[in-house]
N, C-alpha and C positions, 0 to 999 in steps of 0.2 A: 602506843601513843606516839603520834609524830610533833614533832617540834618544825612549825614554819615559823622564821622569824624574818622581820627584814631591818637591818643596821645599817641608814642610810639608801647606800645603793648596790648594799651586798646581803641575799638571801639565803639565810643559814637554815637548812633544810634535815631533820637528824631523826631518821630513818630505821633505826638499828634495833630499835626496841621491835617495832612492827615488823620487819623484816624474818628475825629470828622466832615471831609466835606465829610464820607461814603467811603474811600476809604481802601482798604484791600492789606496792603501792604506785606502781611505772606512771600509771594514766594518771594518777592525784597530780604527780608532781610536773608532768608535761603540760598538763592544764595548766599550774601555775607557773610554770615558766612560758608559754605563751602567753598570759594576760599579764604577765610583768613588761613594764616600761623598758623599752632599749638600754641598753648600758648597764642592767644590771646584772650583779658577778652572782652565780651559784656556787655553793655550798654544799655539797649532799655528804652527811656520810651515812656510809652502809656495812655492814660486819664483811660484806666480800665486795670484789670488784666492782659487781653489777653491770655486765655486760648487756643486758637489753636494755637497761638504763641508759648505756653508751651508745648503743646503738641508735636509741631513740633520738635521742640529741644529736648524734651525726645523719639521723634522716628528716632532720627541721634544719640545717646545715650548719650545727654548731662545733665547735671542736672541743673536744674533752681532755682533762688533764688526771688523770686516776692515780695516785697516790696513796700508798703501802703506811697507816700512823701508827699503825702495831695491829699485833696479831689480831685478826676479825675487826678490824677498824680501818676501813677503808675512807679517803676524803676524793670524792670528783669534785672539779674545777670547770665551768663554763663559763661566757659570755655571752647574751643577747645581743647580738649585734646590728638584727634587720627585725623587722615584725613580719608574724609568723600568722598562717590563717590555720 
């Protein structure tokens, strides 16, 4: 089960459950970060880094901020900054 939520103008996105039962959630969450309004801050976490995650968002040309919250708990960090087609 994924948890999207949005508090304001920061979407808290919590991954970790689907992630660890093999499921690859990249295109759910790129969809919703393209239909989210500019300025809003992501949230993802994921049990590992999520490097195609990253990537993804560096090839819509966003920059990531990947942070270690304990073991299998990873938090990424983005900003929407331009709209994305």
């Amino acid at each position: 089960m994924s948890s999207f939520q949005m508090d304001g103008k920061k979407a808290i996105i919590d991954v970790r459950e689907r992630v660890l039962k093999g499921e690859h959630p990249r295109k759910e969450i790129l969809d919703f970060v393209k239909a989210a309004p500019v300025g809003t801050v992501f949230e993802i976490h994921l049990p590992h880094r999520g490097e195609p995650l990253i990537a993804g968002f560096q090839a819509v040309g966003m920059n990531v901020i990947a942070k270690e919250v304990e073991p299998r708990h990873f938090c990424l960090t983005a900003v929407k900054l331009t709209e994305m087609r």
